[in-house]
C-alpha positions as CSV (number, residue, x, y, z in Angstrom):
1,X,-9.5,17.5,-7.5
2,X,-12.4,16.4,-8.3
3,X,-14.9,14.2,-6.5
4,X,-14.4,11.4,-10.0
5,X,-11.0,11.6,-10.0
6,X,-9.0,9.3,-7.6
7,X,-6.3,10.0,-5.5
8,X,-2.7,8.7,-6.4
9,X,0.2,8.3,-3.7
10,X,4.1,8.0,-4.3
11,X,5.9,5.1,-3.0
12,X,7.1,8.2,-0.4
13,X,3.9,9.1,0.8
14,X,2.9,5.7,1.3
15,X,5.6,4.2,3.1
16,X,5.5,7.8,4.9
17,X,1.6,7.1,6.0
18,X,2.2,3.2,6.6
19,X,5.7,3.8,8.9
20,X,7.2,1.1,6.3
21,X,10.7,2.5,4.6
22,X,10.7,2.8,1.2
23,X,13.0,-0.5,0.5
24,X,10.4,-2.4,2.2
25,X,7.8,-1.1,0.4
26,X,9.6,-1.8,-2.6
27,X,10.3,-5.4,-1.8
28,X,6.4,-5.8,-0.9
29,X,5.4,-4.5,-4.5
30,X,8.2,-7.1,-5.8
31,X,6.8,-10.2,-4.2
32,X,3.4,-9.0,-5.0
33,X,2.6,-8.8,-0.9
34,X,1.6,-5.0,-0.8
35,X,-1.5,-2.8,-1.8
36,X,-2.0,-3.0,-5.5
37,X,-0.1,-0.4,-7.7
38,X,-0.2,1.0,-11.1
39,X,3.5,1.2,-13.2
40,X,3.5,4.3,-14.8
41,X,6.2,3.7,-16.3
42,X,9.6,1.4,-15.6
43,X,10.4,3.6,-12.6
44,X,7.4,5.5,-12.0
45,X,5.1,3.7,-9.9
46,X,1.3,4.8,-7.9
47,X,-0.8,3.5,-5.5
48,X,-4.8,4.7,-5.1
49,X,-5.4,5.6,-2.0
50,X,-8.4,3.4,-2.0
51,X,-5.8,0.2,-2.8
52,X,-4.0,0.8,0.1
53,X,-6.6,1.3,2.6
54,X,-8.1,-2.1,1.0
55,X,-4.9,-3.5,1.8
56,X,-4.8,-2.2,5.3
57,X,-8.4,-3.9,6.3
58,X,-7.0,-6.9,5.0
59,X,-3.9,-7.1,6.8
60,X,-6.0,-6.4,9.9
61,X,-6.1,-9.1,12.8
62,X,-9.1,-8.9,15.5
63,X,-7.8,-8.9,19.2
64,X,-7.7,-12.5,20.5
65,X,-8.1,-14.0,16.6
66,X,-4.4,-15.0,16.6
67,X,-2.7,-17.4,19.1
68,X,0.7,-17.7,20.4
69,X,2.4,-20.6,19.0
């Protein structure tokens, strides 16, 4: 691959890399909570590599930033 082109990720490998089962995964990409995708089609769906680590850094919470209700 080359250094212009971007990787692409199944729903598998992502909910693989993120620990997340697929279901979940789905039902994030169906309220519009998870990393941004692209449809490929009506069944046949990608996620950049780059979306997801975006999403990752934004889920992320700082130590001591969130207190216990």
């Amino acid at each position: 691959m080359s250094s212009d082109q971007e990787s692409f990720l199944t729903p598998k490998q992502v909910s693989d890399w993120l620990g997340l089962a697929p279901s979940t995964l789905a039902d994030l990409r169906t309220r519009g909570e998870g990393p941004a995708f692209t449809r490929l089609s009506a069944r046949n769906v990608r996620y950049a590599a780059a979306d997801v680590r975006a999403w990752l850094d934004r889920c992320r919470v700082e130590a001591g930033s969130v207190k216990a209700s």
